[in-house]
N, C-alpha and C positions, 0 to 999 in steps of 0.2 A: 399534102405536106411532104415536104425532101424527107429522106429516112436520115434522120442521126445516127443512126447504128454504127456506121465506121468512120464517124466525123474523128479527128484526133485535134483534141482541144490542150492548149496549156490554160487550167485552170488558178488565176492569183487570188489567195486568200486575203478577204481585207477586214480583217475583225482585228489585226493590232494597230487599230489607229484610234487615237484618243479622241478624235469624236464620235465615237462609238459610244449609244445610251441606252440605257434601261429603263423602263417605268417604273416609278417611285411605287405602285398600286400594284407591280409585277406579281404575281401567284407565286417567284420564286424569290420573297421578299419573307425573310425568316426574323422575329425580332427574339432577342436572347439573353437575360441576362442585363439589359441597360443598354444592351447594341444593337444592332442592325446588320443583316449578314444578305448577300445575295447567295443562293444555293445554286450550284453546280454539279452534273453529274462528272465526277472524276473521272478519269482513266485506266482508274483499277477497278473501276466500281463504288467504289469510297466516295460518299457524295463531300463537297467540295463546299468551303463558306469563306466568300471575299468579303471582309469587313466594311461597309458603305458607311460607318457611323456617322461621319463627319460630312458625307455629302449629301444624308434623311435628310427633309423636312421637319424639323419641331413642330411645328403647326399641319395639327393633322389636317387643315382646309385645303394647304397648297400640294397636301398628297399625288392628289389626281393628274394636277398638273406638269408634276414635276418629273426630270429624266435627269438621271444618276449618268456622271461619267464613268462604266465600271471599267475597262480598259486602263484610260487616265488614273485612277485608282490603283489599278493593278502595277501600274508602271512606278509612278509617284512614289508607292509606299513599298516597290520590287518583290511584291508577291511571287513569289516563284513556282509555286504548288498550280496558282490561275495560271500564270502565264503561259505554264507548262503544256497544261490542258488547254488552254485559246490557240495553242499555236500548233500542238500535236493534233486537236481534234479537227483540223483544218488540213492537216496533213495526212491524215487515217481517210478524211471524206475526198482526196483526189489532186489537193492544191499542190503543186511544183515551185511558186514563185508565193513569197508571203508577205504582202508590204506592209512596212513600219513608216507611221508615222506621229510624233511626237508635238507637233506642232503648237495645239490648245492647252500643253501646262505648261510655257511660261512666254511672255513676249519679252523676257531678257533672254539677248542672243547668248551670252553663256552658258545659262541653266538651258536653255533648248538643247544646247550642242552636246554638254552632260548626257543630259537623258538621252538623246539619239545615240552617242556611243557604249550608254547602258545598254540599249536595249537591243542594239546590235551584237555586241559581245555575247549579252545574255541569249538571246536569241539563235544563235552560232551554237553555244554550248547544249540547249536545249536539241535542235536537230542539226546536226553541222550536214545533212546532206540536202537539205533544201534549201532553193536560193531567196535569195529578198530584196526587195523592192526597198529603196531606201528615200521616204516622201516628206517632201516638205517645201509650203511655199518661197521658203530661203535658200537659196544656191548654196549659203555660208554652213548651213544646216546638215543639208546633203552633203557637203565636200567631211562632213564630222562626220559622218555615216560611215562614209567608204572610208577614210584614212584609220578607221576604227575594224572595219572588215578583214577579214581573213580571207585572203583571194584562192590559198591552197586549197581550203573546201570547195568553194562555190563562188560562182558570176553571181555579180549583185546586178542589179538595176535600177536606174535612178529615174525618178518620178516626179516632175516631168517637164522636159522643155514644153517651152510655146513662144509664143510672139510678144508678148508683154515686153514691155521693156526689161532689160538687165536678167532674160531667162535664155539666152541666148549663150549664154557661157556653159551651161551644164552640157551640153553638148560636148565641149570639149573637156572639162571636169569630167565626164563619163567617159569620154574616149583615153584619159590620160590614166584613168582606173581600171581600164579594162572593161567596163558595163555594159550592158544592153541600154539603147536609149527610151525613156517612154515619152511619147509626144505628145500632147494634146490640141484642141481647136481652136482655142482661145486665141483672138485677135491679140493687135497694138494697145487698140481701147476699149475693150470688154469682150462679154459673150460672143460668140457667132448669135445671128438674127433666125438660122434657116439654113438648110442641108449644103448651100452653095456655096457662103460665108465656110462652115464647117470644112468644104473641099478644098477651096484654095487656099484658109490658111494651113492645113495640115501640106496640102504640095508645099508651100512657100517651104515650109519645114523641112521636107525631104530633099529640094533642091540644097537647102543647107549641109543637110548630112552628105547628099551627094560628093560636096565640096570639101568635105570633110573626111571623105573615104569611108562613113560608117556604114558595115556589111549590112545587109539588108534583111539577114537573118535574126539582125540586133535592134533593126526597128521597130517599134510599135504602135502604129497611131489609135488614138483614142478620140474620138468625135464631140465627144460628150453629150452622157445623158441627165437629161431635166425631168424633174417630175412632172407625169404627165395630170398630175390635179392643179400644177400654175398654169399649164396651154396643153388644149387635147391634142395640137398638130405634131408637139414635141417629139413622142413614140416618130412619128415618119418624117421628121427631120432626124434624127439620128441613125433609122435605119436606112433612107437613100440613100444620107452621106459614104455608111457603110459600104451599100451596094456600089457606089460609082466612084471609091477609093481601089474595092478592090477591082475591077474592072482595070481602072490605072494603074495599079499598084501590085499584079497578081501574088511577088512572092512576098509580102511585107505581111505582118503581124497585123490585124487588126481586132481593138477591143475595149473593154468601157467598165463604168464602174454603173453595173446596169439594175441594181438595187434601187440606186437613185432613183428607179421609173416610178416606183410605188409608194414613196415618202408620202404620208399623211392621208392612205389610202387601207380601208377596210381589207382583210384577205388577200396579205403582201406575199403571202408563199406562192397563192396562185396568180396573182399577178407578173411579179418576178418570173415566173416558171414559162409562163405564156411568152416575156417579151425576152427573154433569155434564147427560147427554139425559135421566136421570129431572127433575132441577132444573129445566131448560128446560119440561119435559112440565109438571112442576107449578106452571109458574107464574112462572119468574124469567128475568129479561129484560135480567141483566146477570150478567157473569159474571168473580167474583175466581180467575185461575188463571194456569196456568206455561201460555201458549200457544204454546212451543216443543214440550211435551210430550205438550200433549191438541190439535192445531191446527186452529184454528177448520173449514178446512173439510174437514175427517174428521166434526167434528161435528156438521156441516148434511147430511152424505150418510147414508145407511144405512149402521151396523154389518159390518165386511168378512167378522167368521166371528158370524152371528147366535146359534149355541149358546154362542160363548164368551162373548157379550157378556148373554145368559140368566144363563148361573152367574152373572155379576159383580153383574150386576142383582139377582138373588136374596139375593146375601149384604148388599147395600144397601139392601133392604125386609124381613130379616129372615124372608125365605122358606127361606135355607138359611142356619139360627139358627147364629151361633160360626165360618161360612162350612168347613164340615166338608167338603162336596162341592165345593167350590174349593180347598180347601187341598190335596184328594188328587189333583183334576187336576194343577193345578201341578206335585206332585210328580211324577204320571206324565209330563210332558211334559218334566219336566227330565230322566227317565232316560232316554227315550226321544231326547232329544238329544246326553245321554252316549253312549248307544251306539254 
C-alpha cells in the first residue's frame, strides 16, 4: 500500500447539499412535545435539535422507509444554530473547500437562486475563511451563487462544467468571477459507459480550458463515481480513469464525490474509507467527502484492522464480484454482536 502519510490532499466538504438525508428510524430521531427533532452534537457541546416535523412520516408504517431532507430543512427554514454546526464541523474535520448546493428545494428558477444567495451569504458569515464550491445543475443558479459571493474572503468554485449541452458556459461564468473550475465526465448524452468514455470526455474539457487560458492550478476533473452495488466494475472504471488522467494531466486537481461508492451498501464508513486510500493511491489529490465520517487523519495513518480493510478493498476493484464475501462477514459480525 503507497504510505499516505505526506499525501497533501484538499479535502471538499459536501454535507450542504440539500440531497443530503437521514433515516426517518435514525437513533438520533427525538420525538417532543408533538414534534419531531433530529439531534445534533453542538459545537460547544450543547447538543443540538433541527426541527423535521413537517418532513416525519405520520404513518408509523412508512417509518422505515423513509429519508428526511435534513440539510433541505436546515436551509428552507435558515436554521442557523444547524447550519453552523454542518458547516463548521466539516471544517474542524479538515475541509478547505465546502460545496453548496441548493438545487432539490425548488424547480422554480427564482426561489432556487434565493436560497443559493442565502446560503452563500450565510455561509460566508458562518466561516468567511473557507472557500465554496458553489453547485448546481443550472448555470443560471450558479451565476446567483457567485454574484452573491464575497471575493475579498475567499475563491469560490463553481461545480461543474461538462459536456452536456448548455454546461459549457460556466467555464467562462467562472473565469469572469475569478473561480476554480470543477469538471466532470459526463458526455453530450449521458453517463460515460467505462474509464475511457470518462478520459476523453474530461480531455475534451481541458482542451476547452486550455482555450480559455484557465490556470491549471484552477482545474479540477472529477470522473465520477457510481455505486458500486448498480455495477461491481464501477470502483475500476473510476479509479483507471483516475490513474490515466493523471498520467496526462500531472499538475491538474483530480477528485470525486467518492461517497457515492457506497450508497445502499451495509458499513459505508468502511467502505468509503477503503475506496477513498484506493482514490488517493490512484492518483487523486483532492477529495469530495463527509469528513466527519471518513476523518482525514484515519486516512493518512494505516488501516486499524488491515483484513477488514482487504474485504472492502476487494469489493471496490471487483476482486470480490457483487461483494459476496463482504456481505457474509457483515452478516457474521452482526450476529456475533447480537449474541
Amino acid at each position: 500500500m503507497v504510505k499516505l502519510n505526506d499525501a497533501q490532499l484538499i479535502v471538499i466538504g459536501e454535507n450542504i447539499n440539500t440531497t443530503r438525508r437521514i433515516r426517518a428510524d435514525s437513533k438520533n430521531i427525538v420525538k417532543r412535545d408533538g414534534k419531531v427533532y433530529w439531534r445534533y452534537a453542538g459545537l460547544d457541546g450543547v447538543e443540538g435539535m433541527l426541527d423535521i416535523t413537517s418532513e416525519y412520516p405520520e404513518d408509523e408504517k412508512k417509518i422505515p422507509g423513509t429519508r428526511i431532507g435534513h440539510i433541505g430543512q436546515g436551509v428552507r427554514n435558515q436554521e442557523l444554530g444547524f447550519l453552523t454546526w454542518a458547516i463548521m464541523a466539516q471544517v474542524n474535520a479538515g475541509a478547505s473547500i465546502i460545496d453548496l448546493c441548493v438545487d432539490e428545494l425548488s424547480v422554480y428558477p427564482e426561489e432556487r437562486h434565493e436560497f443559493m444567495r442565502w446560503i452563500v451569504r450565510t455561509a460566508q458569515k458562518i466561516c468567511p475563511t473557507v472557500q465554496y464550491s458553489i453547485d448546481s445543475s443550472d448555470p443560471a443558479t450558479i451565476r446567483a451563487g457567485l454574484d452573491a459571493y464575497d471575493m475579498s474572503l475567499t475563491r469560490p468554485s463553481v461545480n461543474s462544467v461538462n459536456l452536456e449541452p448548455g454546461r459549457e458556459v460556466l467555464i467562462d461564468i467562472g473565469m469572469e468571477a475569478g473561480a476554480k473550475i470543477f469538471a466532470n465526465g459526463s458526455g453530450q448524452s449521458g453517463m460515460p459507459q467505462n474509464a475511457a468514455e470518462r478520459v476523453e470526455n474530461l480531455s475534451r474539457l481541458m482542451r476547452m480550458m486550455d482555450d480559455r487560458n484557465v490556470p491549471m492550478s484552477d482545474r479540477f476533473l472529477d470522473p465520477l463515481v457510481f455505486p458500486i452495488g448498480a455495477g461491481p466494475d464501477y470502483g475500476n472504471h473510476y479509479l483507471d480513469a483516475v490513474r490515466e488522467l493523471r498520467t496526462n494531466f500531472p499538475d491538474v486537481h483530480i477528485f470525486g464525490g467518492l461517497s457515492n461508492v457506497s450508497f445502499g451498501l451495509p458499513r459505508r464508513k468502511l467502505l468509503n474509507d477503503a475506496f477513498i486510500r484506493l482514490s488517493i493511491e490512484a492518483g487523486c489529490d483532492a477529495l469530495m467527502i463527509d469528513p466527519i465520517m471518513n476523518p482525514l487523519d484515519e486516512l493518512l495513518s494505516p488501516p486499524v484492522d488491515e483484513d477488514e480493510y482487504q474485504l472492502a478493498a476487494d469489493v471496490m476493484t471487483a476482486v470480490d464480484e457483487y461483494g459476496l464475501k463482504f456481505l457474509k462477514y457483515v452478516r457474521a459480525q452482526a450476529k456475533i454482536k447480537a449474541a
